[in-house]
N, C-alpha and C positions, 0 to 999 in steps of 0.2 A: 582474468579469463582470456584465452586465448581464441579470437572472433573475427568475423567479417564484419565489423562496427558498420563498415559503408552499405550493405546487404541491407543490415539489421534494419538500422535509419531508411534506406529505399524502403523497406514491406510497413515502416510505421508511416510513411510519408503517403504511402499508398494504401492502408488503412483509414487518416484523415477524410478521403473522399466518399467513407460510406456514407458521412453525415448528409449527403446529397440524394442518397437510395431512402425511396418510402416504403415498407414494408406493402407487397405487393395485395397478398389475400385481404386485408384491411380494407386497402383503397380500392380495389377494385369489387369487391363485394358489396361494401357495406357504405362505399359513395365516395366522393373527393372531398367531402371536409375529413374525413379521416388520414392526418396526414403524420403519422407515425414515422419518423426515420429508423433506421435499422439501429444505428446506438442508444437513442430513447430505448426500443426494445430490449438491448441488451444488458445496459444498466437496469431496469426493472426487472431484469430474469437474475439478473446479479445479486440485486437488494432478496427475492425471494431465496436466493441461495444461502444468505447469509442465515437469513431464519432457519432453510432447513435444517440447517449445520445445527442451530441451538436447539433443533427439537430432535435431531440424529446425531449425536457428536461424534460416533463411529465413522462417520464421513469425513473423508480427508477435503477438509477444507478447502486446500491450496489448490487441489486438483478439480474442484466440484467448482471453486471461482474461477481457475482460469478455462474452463469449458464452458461458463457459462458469458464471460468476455470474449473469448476468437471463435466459439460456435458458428458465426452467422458472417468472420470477416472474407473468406470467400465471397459473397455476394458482393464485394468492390468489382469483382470481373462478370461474375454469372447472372446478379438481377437476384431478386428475390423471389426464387420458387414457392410459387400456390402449390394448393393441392390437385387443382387444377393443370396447372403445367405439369404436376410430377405422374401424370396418367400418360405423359409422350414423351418424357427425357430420362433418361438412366442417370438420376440424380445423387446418388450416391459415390456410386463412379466418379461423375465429374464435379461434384463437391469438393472430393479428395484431390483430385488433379488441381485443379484450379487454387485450393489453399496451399497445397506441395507447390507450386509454380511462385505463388505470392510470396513464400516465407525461404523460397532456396537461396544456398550460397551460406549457412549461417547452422553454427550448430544449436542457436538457441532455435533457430528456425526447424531443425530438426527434432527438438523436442516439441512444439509446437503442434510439429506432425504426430506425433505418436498421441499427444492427448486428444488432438481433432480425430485420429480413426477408435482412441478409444470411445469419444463421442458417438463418432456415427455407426460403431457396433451396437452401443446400446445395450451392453451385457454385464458392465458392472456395477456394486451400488452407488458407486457418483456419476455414472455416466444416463442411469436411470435419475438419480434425484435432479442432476440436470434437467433433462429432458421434459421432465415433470416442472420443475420451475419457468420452463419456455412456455410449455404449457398454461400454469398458472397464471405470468405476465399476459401471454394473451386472452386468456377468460375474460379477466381485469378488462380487457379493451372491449372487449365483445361484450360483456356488461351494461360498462358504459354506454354503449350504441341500443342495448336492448332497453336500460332506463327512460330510452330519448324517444322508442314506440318502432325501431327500425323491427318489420315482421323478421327480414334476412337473419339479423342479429339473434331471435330467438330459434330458430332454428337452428344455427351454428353455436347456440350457447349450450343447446340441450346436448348435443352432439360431442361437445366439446369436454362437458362432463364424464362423459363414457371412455376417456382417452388415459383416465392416470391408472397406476398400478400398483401404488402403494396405499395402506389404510392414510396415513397422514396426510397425503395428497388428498386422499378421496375427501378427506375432512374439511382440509382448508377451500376446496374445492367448493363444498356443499353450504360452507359459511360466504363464500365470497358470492354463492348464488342470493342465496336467501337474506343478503343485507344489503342495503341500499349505499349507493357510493357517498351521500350525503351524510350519511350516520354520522360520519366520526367528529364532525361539527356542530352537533345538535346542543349540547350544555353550551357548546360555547357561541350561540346566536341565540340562546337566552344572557349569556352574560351581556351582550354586546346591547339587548333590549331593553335590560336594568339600567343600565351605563345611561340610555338615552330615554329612560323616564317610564318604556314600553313594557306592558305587562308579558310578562315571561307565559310563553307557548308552551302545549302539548304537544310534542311531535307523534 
């Protein structure tokens, strides 16, 4: 393939440093032990993408992961936009500039682009199931925080539910509410209690 290899390596050298950005609405809402990087985020919207796919398989894969991996690598220049900030910056606009500035020089970098503004139209079905999975990944945190008693947390979780648009979102949505982040180790802290002699609980 015929490329800017030195470009390409520049925008991935300078993608490395997102691992340094906390995801902004988190830690500034909901306290400073919430200290979420932007790629934690994005692997976890990746892992939900992977699900979607198996429960929509009409969704092109390839394009619904790689939106949900460079969605958010803009933020190595811009910070991670609240919803808060996006009440006084034309953030779509400069979403778009700032990832067209990070990926130029390179024709992979030009496809890059075409799939980040299919992102940020938000008019197709992987560009919706993305979005939904961004979604999803943050519930998952806002959860977390609401299990621990934060009041902020339940107010931003109720909120947060009212955001997806498809039935299957609204579904995993309404499961990820109503179950406790503990659950999925419950049989297995009775096995761990057998093992050491202790009568197995009722959770």
């Amino acid at each position: 393939m015929n490329d800017n290899l030195e470009n390409i390596v520049k925008s991935l050298f300078e993608a490395k440093y997102l691992r340094r950005i906390k995801r902004s609405g988190t830690s500034v809402f909901l306290g400073d032990e919430v200290n979420e990087s932007i790629p934690e985020h994005s692997f976890y919207t990746s892992l939900w993408a992977l699900v979607m796919h198996k429960l929509n398989s009409d969704l092109d894969l390839g394009k619904l992961l790689t939106m949900c991996i460079i969605h958010d690598l803009e933020e190595v220049r811009m910070g991670d936009l609240n919803q808060l900030n996006r009440l006084y910056v034309k953030a779509i606009s400069s979403e778009q500039k700032a990832f067209a500035d990070m990926w130029a020089g390179s024709n992979v970098g030009k496809d890059f682009q075409k799939i980040h503004k299919e992102w940020e139209e938000n008019k197709t079905p992987e560009a919706i199931a993305a979005h939904e999975c961004d979604i999803l990944a943050e519930l998952v945190t806002v959860k977390e925080y609401t299990e621990k008693g934060s009041k902020e947390a339940e107010e931003w979780l109720e909120a947060t539910t009212k955001r997806f648009k498809t039935d299957i979102a609204k579904k995993l949505a309404d499961i990820v509410v109503k179950t406790r982040m503990s659950d999925w180790w419950k049989d297995i802290r009775n096995t761990i209690r057998k093992k050491h002699g202790i009568k197995p609980k009722k959770y």
